[in-house]
C-alpha positions in Angstrom: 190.8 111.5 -21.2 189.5 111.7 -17.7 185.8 111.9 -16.6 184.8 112.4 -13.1 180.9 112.6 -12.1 178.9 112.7 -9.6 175.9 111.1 -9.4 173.4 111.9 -6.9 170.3 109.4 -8.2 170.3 109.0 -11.8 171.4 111.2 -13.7 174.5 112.0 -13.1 175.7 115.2 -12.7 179.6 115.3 -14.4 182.0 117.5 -12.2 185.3 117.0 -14.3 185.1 115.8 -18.0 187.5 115.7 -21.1 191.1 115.9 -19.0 193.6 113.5 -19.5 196.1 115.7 -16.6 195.5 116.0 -13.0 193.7 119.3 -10.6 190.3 119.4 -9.1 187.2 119.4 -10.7 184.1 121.9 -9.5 182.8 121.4 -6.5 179.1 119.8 -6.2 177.1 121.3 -3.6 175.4 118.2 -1.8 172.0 118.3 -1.0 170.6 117.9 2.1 169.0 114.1 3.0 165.2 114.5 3.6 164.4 114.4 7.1 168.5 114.2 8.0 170.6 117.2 7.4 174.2 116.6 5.3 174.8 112.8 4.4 177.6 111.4 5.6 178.4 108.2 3.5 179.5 108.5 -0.1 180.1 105.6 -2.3 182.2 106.1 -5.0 183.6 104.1 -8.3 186.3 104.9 -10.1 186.7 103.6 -13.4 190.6 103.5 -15.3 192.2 102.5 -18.3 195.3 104.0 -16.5 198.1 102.0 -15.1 199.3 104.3 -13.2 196.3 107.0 -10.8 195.5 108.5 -7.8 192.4 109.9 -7.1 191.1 111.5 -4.1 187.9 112.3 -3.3 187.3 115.5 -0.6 185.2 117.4 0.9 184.3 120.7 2.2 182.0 122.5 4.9 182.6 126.3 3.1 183.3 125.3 0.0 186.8 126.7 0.3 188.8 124.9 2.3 189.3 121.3 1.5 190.1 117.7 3.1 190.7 114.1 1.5 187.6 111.9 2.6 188.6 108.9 0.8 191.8 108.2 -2.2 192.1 105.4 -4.3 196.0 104.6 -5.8 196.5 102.0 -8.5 199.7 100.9 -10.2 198.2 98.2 -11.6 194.4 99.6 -13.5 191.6 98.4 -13.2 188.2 99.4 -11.4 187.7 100.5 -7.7 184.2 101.2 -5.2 185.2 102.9 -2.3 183.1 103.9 0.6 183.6 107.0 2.4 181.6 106.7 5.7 181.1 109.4 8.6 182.0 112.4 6.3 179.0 114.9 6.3 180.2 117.4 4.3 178.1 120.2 2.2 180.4 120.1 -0.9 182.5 117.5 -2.7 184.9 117.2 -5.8 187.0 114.5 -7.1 191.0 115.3 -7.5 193.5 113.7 -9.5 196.6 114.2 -8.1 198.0 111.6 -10.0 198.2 109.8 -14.3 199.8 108.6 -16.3 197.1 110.5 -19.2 194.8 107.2 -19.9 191.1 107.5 -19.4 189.3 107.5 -15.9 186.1 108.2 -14.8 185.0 108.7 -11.2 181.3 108.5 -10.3 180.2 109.3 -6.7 176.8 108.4 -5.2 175.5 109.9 -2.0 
């Protein structure tokens, strides 16, 4: 079962829950930074009981045309953080492209 969130300061907000396959979750519209527009650094973890995942996280300006800001590929399991830096983007989802059907959870933190 696959979980993808995104957390923008506690709580989290979950964008893709209960899927063990691969497609994109919804999109999160990000707010805006106080004071500084879009924010253009995203941290995020992913968490996998997988052996086998890729995972992309993208971004969009319209909400309807989409680009990979950051993946993360493991053949091995285990837990990732990624950064993705200089991305100022107004919506994001998380993407599995890639499973072998295990559990994974991808949380992002703007």
């Amino acid at each position: 079962m696959a979980q993808l969130a995104l957390h923008i300061g506690p709580p989290a907000t979950t964008i893709m829950a209960g899927t063990t396959g691969t497609g994109a979750g919804a999109s999160y519209a990000v707010p805006p930074f106080p004071g500084e527009g879009r924010r253009g650094t995203i941290v995020w973890e992913v968490i996998t009981a997988c052996t086998a995942l890729t995972a992309v996280l993208q971004g969009s300006l319209d909400n309807s045309r989409w680009f990979p800001l950051d993946s993360y590929i493991t053949a091995a399991g285990g837990n990732a953080l990624q950064v993705a830096v200089n991305n100022p983007v107004n919506f994001v989802r998380a993407n599995v492209t890639a499973t072998d059907g295990g559990a994974t959870s991808v949380a992002v933190q703007l």
